[in-house]
N, C-alpha and C positions, 0 to 999 in steps of 0.2 A: 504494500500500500504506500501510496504517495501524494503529497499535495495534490498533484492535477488529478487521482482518483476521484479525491472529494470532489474536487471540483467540476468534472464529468457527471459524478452523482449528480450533484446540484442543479445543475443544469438540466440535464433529464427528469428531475423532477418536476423542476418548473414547467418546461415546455409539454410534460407529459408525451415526447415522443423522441425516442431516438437518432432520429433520420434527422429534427428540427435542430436538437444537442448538438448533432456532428457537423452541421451547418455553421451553424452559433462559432462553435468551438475552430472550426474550419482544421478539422480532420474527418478519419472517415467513418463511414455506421462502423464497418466491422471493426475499428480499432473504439469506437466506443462501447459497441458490445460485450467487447473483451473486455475491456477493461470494467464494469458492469459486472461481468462472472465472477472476474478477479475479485473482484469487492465483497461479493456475496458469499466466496468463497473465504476469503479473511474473516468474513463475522459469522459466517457460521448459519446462515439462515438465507431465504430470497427477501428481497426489498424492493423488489417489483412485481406486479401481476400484468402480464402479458398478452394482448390483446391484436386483432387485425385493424382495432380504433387508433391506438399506442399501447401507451403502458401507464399503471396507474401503483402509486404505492402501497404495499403492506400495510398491516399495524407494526411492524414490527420498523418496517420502511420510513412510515410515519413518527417517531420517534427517534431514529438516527439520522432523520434527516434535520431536528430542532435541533441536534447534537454537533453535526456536520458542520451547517450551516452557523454556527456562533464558534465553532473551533475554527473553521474558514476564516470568519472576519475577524476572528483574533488575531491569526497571524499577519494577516493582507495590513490589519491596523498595525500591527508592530514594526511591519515593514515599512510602511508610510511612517511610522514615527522615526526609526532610525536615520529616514532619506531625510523627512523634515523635524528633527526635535526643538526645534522652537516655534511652536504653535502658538497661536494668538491665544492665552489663556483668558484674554477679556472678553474675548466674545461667548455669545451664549447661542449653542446651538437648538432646533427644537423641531420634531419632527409630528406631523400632520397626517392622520390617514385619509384617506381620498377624499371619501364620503362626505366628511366631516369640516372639510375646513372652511368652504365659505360660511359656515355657521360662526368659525371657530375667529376670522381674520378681523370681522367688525373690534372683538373686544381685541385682542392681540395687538391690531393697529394700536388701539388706545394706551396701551401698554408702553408699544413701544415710541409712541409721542412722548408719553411721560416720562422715560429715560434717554433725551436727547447724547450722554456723552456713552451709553452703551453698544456694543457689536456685537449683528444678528446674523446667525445662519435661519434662516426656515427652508425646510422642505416639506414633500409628502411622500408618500409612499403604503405600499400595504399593511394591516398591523403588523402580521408576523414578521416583515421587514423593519419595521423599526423596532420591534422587541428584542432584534438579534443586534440592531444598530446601541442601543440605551448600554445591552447588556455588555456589547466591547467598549463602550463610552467614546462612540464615535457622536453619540448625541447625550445632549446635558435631559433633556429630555421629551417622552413623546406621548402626543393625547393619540389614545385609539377604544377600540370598540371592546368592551370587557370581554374575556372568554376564562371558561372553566379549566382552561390549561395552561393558563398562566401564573404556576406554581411557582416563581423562581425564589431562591431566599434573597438573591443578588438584590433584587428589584424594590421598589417601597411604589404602592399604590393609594393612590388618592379618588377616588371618588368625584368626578366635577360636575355628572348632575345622573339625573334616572329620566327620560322621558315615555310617553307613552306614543304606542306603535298604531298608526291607526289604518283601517281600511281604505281606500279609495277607489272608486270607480270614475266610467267616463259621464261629462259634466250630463247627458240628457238621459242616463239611464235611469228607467222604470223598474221600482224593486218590483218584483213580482216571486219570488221565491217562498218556500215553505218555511226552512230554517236551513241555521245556517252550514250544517253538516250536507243538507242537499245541496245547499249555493255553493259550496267548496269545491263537492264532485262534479258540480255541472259547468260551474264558469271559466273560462279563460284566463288563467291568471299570469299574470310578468312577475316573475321574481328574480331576485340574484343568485348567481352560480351556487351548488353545493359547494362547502366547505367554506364559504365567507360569514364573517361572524352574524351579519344578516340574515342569513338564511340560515342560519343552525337555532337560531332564536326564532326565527319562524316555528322551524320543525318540531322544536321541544316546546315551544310555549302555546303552540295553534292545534296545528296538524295534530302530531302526537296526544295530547289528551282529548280530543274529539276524535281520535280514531278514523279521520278521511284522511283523502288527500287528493289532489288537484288529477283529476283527467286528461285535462288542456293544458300543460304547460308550457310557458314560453319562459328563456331564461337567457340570463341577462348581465353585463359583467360591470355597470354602473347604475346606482340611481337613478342618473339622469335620465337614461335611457327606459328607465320604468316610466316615468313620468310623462317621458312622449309616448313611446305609446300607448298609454290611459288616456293621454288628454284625446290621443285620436281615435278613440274607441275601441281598440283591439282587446281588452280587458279589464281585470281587478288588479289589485297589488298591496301590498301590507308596505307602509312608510313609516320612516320616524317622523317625529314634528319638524325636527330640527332641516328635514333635508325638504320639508313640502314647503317652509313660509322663507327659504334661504333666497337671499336677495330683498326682501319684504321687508319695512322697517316700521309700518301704520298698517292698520287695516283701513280697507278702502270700503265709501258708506256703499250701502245694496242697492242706491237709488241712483250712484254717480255713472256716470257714463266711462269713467276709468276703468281698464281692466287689468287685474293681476295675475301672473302663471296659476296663482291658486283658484281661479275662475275656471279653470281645465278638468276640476275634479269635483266628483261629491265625496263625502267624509261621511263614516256610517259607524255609530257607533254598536260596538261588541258588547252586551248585557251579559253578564255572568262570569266575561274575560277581562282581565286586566294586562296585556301584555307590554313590555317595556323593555326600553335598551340603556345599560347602563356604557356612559366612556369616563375613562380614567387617565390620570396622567401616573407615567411610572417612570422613576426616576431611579440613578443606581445608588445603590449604600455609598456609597465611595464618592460620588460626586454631587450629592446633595448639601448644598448651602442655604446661605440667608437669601442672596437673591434669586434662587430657584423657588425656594417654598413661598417665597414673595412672589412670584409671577404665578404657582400653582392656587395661592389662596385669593389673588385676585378676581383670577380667572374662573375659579368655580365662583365667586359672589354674581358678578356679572351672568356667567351663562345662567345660572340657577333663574334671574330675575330674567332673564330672555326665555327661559321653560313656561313659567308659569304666563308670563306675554303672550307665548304663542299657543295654551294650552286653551285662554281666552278666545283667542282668534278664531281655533277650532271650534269653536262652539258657536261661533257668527255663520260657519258654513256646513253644518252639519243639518245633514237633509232627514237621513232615512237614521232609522233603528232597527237595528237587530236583538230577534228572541233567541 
């Protein structure tokens, strides 16, 4: 085994295909193959399930690839530090997942107004890409989507707000359904790819205790992209608040002739279900200070008064009700 194993792993995992890896990588399938065996051979188990689709990880896959992937950017970071050991240590870096950050950038700006002599990296990226980033302290810290597998002792999590997940549909549909276990099975639903903390919150907090599950599905690898298609009728969709009122800074009156992205949708509220998504800021043991937990406790005051704003709003355009 050798760095570039891992680093082949890696690769094939993300792309979920071989032939994309060896591209990527610009060597060839068979020498990524091999190397692949090699690997599975070293540890003792397969870490791929093999398919004429691609390939998809194990559980076991699943797990050496957290492991992989944060021993990877260990070294790559060490490497970078040896090339450059004099890093700006006044800068603060802070990483953003996709989803989440036009919600996130309103307060952030404000933030970063109010520390004119400060220096900022932001970025985005996926959660589990920044929780491999925090955990080598390539970032000072990063707001992402809570998941139940984010056990690390390394890490210190924070809480910045819980919202609720609401249904939507397109703006002129007619409920007409019995309940909502039938509407589940019969409607066309947009949602985000499995394995995104989105959809895994779908599946355990929706699907999962009502015992359906969608027919018709369409799937989908951003929010955004849920939202156009709802607006143009192709379907249903489960949203957070935060991603349906982003860009939104007033509600606009029912009688003005102004129209807002959220005029695209009905809101329908879930009786019986309470579903929600929590995001966190997680910062490492190591490089947590006064002005991180200062930008962490800001930031939750603000987002928390921007939940309960848009929790209102929801409630100006909620149409239908569900038993």
């Amino acid at each position: 085994m050798d760095l570039f194993d891992i680093e082949v792993f890696i690769t094939v995992a993300d792309f979920k295909s071989m032939n994309k890896a060896a591209q990527y990588l610009h060597i060839s399938q068979s020498s990524v193959s091999s190397r692949i065996a090699n690997l599975e051979a070293e540890v003792g188990t397969k870490l791929f399930i093999r398919s004429k689709s691609g390939v998809s990880l194990t559980l076991t896959g699943n797990k050496f690839y957290l492991y992989a992937g944060n021993a990877f950017k260990l070294i790559q970071d060490g490497i970078n530090y040896s090339k450059n050991p004099n890093r700006n240590m006044k800068q603060i870096s802070i990483g953003i997942t996709e989803p989440l950050y036009q919600s996130i950038l309103p307060s952030l700006s404000s933030i970063i107004i109010d520390h004119p002599a400060q220096e900022w990296k932001i970025s985005t990226g996926r959660s589990k890409d920044l929780v491999l980033d925090v955990l080598s302290q390539q970032l000072d810290m990063a707001i992402i989507n809570n998941s139940p597998n984010l056990n690390y002792q390394e890490l210190i999590q924070t809480t910045l707000f819980e919202e609720r997940i609401m249904l939507i549909g397109p703006p002129h549909y007619r409920k007409d359904w019995k309940s909502l276990e039938y509407f589940i099975q019969e409607a066309t639903f947009v949602l985000t790819e499995k394995g995104l903390p989105l959809r895994d919150m779908i599946d355990n907090q929706i699907f999962k205790p009502l015992n359906v599950y969608p027919k018709k599905l369409i799937e989908v690898n951003t929010s955004d992209l849920i939202k156009e298609f709802v607006g143009y009728g192709i379907g249903f969709s489960f949203l957070p608040l935060s991603s349906l009122w982003q860009g939104n800074s007033s509600v606009v009156d029912q009688d003005s002739s102004q129209k807002t992205r959220t005029n695209n949708f009905q809101f329908y509220e879930l009786h019986g279900m309470q579903p929600s998504q929590k995001y966190i800021c997680i910062t490492h043991v190591q490089g947590l200070n006064q002005p991180i937990a200062g930008i962490t406790n800001t930031l939750q005051e603000q987002l928390q008064q921007n939940i309960r704003f848009n929790t209102n709003q929801s409630r100006t355009y909620l149409k239908e009700s569900l038993s």
